[in-house]
N, C-alpha and C positions, 0 to 999 in steps of 0.2 A: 685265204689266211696266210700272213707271214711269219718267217724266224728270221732271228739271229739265233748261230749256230757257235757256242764257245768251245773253246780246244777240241775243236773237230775231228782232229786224227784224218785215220784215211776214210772216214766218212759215212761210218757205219747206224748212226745214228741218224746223221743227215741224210743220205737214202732212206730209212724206214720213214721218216717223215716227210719226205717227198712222196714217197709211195701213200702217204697216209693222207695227201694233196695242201701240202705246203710249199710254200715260193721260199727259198732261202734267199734274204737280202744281203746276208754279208755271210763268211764261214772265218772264223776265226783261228788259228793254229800257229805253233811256234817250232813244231820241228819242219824243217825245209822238205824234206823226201816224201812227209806226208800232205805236204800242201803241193808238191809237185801230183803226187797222185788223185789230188781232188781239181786239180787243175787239167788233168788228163783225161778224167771221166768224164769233167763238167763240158768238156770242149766235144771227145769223140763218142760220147752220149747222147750228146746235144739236152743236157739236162736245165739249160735256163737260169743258173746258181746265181747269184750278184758276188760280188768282191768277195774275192778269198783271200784276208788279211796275211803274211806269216809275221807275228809278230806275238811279243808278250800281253797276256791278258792283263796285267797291271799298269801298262803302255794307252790299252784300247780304255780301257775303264777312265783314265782320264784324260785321255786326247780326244775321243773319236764315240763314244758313248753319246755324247748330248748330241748329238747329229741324226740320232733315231729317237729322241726324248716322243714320249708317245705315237711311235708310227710303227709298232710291233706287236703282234698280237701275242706269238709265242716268242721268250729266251729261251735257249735250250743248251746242253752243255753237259759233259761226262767231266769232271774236274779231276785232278790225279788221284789215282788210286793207293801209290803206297803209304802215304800217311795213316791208311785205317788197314792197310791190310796183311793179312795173315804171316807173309813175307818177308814183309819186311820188320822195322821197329816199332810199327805202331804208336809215332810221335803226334796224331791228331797236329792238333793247332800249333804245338813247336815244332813242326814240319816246316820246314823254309818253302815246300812246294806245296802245302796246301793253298786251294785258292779260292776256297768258298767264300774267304773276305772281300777277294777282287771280283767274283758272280757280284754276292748281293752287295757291290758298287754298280755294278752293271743295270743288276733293278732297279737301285734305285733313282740312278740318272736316265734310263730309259721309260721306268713302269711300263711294261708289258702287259699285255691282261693276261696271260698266264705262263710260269715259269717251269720248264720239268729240269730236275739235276738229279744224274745216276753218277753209284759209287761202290762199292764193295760189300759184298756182306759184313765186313768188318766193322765199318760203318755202326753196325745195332748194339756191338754190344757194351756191358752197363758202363765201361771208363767213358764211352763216347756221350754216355745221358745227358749230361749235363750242355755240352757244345751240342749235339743236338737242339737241344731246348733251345740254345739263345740261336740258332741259325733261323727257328721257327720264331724265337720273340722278331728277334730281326724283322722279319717278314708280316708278323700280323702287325708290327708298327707301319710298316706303309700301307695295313690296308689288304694283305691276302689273308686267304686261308689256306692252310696248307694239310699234307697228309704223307706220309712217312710209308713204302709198304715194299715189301719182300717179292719180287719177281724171280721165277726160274725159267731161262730160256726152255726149256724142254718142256714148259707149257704151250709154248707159242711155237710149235714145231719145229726147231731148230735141237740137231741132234744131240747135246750134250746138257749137262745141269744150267751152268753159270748162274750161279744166284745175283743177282744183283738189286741192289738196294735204292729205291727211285723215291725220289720227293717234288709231288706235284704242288704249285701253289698257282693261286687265281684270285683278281680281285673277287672281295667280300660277295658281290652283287649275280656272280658270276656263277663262285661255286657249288651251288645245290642244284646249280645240273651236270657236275661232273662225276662219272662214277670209273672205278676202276674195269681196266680189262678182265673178262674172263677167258680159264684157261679152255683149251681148246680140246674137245670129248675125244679125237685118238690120240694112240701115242705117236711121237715123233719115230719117223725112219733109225734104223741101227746105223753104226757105222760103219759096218760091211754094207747094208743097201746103198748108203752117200755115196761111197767110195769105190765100191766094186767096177763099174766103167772106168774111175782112172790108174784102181791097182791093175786091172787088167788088159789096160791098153794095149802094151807090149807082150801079150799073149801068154802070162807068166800062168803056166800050169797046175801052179798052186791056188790060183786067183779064188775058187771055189770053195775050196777047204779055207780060207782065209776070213770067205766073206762068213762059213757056220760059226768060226771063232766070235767074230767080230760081229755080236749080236748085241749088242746095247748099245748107249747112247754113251759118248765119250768125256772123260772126267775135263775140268773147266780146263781150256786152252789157256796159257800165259804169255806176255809181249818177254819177260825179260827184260833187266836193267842193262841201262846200258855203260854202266860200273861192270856190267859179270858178262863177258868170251861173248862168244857167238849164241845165234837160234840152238835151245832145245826145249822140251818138253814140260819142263819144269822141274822139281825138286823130287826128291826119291819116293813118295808117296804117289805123287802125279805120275811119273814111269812105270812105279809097278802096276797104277792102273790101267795104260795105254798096254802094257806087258799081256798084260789079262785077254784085251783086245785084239792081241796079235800085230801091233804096232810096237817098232824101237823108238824110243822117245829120246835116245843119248844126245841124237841132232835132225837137223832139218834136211831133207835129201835135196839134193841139186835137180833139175827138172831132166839130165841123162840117169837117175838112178831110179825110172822108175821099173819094179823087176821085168828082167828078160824072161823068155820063155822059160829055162832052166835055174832062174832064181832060186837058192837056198838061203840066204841072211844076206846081211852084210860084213863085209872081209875087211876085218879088224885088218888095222899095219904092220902084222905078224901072218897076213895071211889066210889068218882063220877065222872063224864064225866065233862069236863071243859065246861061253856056254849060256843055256837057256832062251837064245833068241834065234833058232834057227826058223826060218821061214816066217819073218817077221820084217816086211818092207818099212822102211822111215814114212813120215807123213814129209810131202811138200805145200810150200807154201800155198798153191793152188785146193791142194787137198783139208788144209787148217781153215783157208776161207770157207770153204762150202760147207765145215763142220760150224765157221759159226754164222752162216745161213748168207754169205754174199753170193748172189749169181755169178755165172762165169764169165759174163762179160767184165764183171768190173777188175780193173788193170791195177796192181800194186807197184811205186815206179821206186827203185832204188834195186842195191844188191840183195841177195837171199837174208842177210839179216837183218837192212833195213826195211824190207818186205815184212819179214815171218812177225818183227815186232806191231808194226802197223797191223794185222793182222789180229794178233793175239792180244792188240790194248782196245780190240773195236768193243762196240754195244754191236749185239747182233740185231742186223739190221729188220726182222722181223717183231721184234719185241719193242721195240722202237716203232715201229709200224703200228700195234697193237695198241698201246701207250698214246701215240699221236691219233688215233682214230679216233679216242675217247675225250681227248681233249679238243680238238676239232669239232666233237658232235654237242661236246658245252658250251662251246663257244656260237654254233651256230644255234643251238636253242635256245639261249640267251637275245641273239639277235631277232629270232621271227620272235620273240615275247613282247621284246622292248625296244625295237627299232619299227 
């Protein structure tokens, strides 16, 4: 089975469905640093990817779109998030960056036999009902059926919530044998078990008392606009909850900061330890991956901010996995019925 993969990012989706045993024919993306890194893994992975565009999804939709007219089993694609989400304005379709208009361009020049698009929980609620609706009439006019549902990473073992809002569609013929993922009977690792090996590396003597803190699953990671400074953690809610965890979320640590033997905090530019955060190491970019479920191998190519954003805009790559199993196994029972 194949994809086309839209606004790929650094590939967090695209992995889960490789893993999930799909051949990506093209990967599509418009920031340069994250098509560099899909072009890094694709090579010293030896992962098999076909063209990784870097270019505008309303460029591809109608230059290069009729070139896969029916030779796609799945489109697949995380379209931008701040249109719907919490964060930002919440401008839905007078978002200049929404781009659910240029997707279902894409279906409908390509028709896939089935579509997955993830987006934010923001996404469900009732101002969006209505654009909802017509992205679904959309779609049952060419012939899908579709289905609307609330995924939280931390079903599919990946350590933190991330709720994210996924919309499968399939031709008519197709979908009554597609059923959703279920979640999975343990719970996900804490973020002291994740992380413990790399808070500890450097022998920091606190490492254990750190990891008793850091007993749950961590509050949803963020990419950051790249309107707002450098990597951190997200807005004052997100912090105090990383707080809780025994993690400073004010920024993103450089890969020399992770604690020495004798680590106490981090030494504000005054010096000192900021009150309430003594014994409280930064997350690294390496450490945000593995929270949202990349293995270690896979390489993120730019500086620490344009890293931690790639990072913090992926789909975790396991839930995506999850997701693509299922669509996979509709698509193959379909085929031993009626081929």
């Amino acid at each position: 089975m194949n994809t086309i993969e839209m606004c790929a990012g650094a590939g967090g989706q695209a992995l889960g469905l490789h893993n999930a045993g799909f051949e990506h024919l093209a990967l599509i993306e418009i920031d340069a640093h994250a098509c560099a890194t899909l072009r890094h893994n694709n090579q010293h992975l030896k992962l098999g990817w076909g063209e990784i565009i870097e270019g505008d999804l309303h460029e591809f939709a109608h230059i290069r779109a009729h070139d896969f007219h029916k030779q796609v089993d799945l489109l697949a694609g995380g379209v931008p998030c701040p249109p719907f989400s919490k964060a930002g304005k919440k401008l839905g379709p007078d978002d200049e960056r929404d781009l659910f208009p240029a997707a279902l361009k894409i279906v409908q020049a390509i028709q896939p036999r089935a579509v997955l698009l993830e987006n934010v929980a923001g996404l469900m609620e009732e101002k969006f009902a209505s654009y909802r609706q017509s992205i679904r009439d959309t779609l049952h006019s060419m012939g899908y059926c579709t289905d609307w549902k609330l995924l939280n990473a931390s079903d599919f073992g990946v350590p933190q919530l991330r709720p994210r809002f996924i919309l499968v569609a399939m031709q008519e013929n197709i979908w009554p044998h597609f059923s959703w993922p279920k979640a999975l009977q343990e719970n996900p690792k804490s973020v002291g078990d994740v992380l413990f090996d790399l808070i500890s590396a450097n022998g920091w003597e606190g490492a254990e008392a750190w990891k008793a803190q850091a007993n749950d699953i961590a509050p949803t990671l963020v990419g950051g606009s790249k309107k707002h400074g450098g990597p951190d953690l997200g807005p004052a809610r997100a912090k105090a909850a990383w707080q809780k965890l025994g993690i400073n979320g004010h920024r993103v640590a450089d890969e020399n900061e992770i604690p020495q033997r004798n680590f106490r905090g981090v030494v504000m530019r005054d010096g000192k330890i900021k009150d309430g955060f003594a014994n409280m190491p930064l997350l690294s970019v390496r450490m945000a991956a593995r929270i949202q479920g990349f293995p270690d191998c896979w390489h993120f190519i730019g500086t620490k901010t344009h890293a931690y954003r790639q990072v913090g805009n992926a789909f975790p790559p396991p839930v995506a996995q999850a997701v693509g199993l299922q669509i996979m196994a509709a698509l193959q029972a379909f085929d031993r019925q009626y081929r």
